[in-house]
N, C-alpha and C positions, 0 to 999 in steps of 0.2 A: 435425474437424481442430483442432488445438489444440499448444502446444508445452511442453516443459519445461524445468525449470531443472537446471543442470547441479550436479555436486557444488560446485564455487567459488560461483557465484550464490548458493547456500544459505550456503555459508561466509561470504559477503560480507553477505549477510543479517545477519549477529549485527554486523556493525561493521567499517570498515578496519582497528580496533588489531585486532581478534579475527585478522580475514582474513589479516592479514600475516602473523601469528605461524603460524597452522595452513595455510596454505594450501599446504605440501609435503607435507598430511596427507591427501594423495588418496586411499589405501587403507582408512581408517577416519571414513567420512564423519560420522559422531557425532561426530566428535574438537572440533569447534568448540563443539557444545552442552556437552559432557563438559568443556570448559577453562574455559568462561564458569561454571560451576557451582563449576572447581576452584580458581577466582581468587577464589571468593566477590564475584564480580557482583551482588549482588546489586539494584542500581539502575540505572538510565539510563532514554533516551529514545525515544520512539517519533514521527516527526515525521509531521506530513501535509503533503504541497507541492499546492498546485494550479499547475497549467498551461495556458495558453494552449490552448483546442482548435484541432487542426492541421485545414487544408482547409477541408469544410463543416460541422467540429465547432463548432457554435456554444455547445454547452454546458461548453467547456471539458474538465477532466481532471483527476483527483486521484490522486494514489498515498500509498504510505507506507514510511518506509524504520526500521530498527530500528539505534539506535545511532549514527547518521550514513550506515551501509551504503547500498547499491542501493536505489533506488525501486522499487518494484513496485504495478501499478494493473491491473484489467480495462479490456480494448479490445475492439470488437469485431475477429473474424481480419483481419488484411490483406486491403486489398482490398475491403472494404465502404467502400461512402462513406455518410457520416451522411445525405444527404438521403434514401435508400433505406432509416431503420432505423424504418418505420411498425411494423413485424412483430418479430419474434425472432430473431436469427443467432445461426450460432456466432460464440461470445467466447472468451476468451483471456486466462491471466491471465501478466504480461509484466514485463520492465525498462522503466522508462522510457530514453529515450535521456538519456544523460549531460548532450549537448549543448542538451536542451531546458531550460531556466532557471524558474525558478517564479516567478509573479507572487504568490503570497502563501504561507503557508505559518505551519502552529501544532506547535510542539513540548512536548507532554507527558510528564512522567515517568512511569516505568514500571518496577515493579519484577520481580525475576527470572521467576514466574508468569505474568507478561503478556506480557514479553519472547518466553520459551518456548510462552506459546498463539498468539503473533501469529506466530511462526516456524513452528509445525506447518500454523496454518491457511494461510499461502501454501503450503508444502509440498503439503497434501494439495488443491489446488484449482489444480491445476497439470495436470490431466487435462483436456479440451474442458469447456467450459461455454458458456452461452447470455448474450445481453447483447441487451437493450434499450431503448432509448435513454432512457425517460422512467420504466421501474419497474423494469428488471433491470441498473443501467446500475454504473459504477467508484465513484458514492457510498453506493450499496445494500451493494457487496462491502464497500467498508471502514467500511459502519457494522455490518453482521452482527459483521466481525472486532474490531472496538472493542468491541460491546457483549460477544461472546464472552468476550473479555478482561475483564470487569467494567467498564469505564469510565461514566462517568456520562456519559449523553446529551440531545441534545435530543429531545423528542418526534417519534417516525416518521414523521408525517403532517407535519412541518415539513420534511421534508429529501425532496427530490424532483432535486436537480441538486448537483454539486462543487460550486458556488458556496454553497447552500446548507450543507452541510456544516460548510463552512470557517469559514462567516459565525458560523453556529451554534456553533462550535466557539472562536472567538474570546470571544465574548459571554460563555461558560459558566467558560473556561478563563482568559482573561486579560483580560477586561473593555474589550478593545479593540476598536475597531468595523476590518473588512478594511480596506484602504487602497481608493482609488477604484481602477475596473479600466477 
């Protein structure tokens, strides 16, 4: 069981300036990559927020959103509570809620190539997937999609949790250490 993203969520993906402009472009769902292309976009940004984990998430939560757009992170389905994720569920790749605020958060540049790989790759992983909590978990998803994208990473075996991640991510990208959490 698993959900997807509607044509807007995709649109909104490329950025609110992108969204606003195409977003009466319901009939030609291309039309937001086809404009970013015809603007000569060629640069922006791709940000990662972490989040507070909600309930028994004690490991917290990462997403990433393209351009300022929508957040997007793997969860496990509704309804799983984290103390029960010893095993593998179905996961779910999703919105963040608006109204959840990020405790930390790195934004890197990205040009038009990565933009468009990190758009296809939420697109196509938008069908049920599996999430577990310690090796198939929302910093694995978005380190695959990073590295996909060419980005320079921290080494694999360093990054096991969003805190992780982000930590790493700081260090690499902006030389600053996360704020206390």
């Amino acid at each position: 069981m698993g959900t997807s993203f509607d044509d807007d969520s995709l649109q909104e993906g490329l950025g609110h300036g992108l969204y606003g402009v195409s977003r009466n472009a319901t009939t030609n769902p291309g039309f937001g990559q086809a404009l970013l292309h015809g603007l000569g976009a060629d640069s922006g940004v791709v940000t990662l927020h972490l989040f507070k984990g909600l309930d028994s998430n004690r490991f917290n939560h990462i997403g990433l959103s393209i351009d300022g757009g929508r957040v997007y992170g793997k969860e496990p389905i509704p309804g799983k509570d984290f103390k029960s994720l010893s095993g593998t569920v179905p996961g779910v790749i999703k919105p963040v809620d608006p109204a959840r605020k990020p405790i930390d958060q790195i934004t890197l540049p990205a040009d038009q190539d990565q933009k468009a790989y990190l758009l296809k790759y939420l697109r196509d992983r938008t069908a049920p997937t599996t999430y577990q909590a310690e090796t198939d978990n929302c910093a694995d998803y978005l380190y695959d999609g990073l590295q996909g994208a060419g980005y320079k990473l921290p080494p694999r075996d360093t990054i096991e949790l969003p805190d992780d991640l982000i930590d790493e991510m700081h260090k690499m990208y902006d030389r600053k250490q996360s704020p206390p959490r």
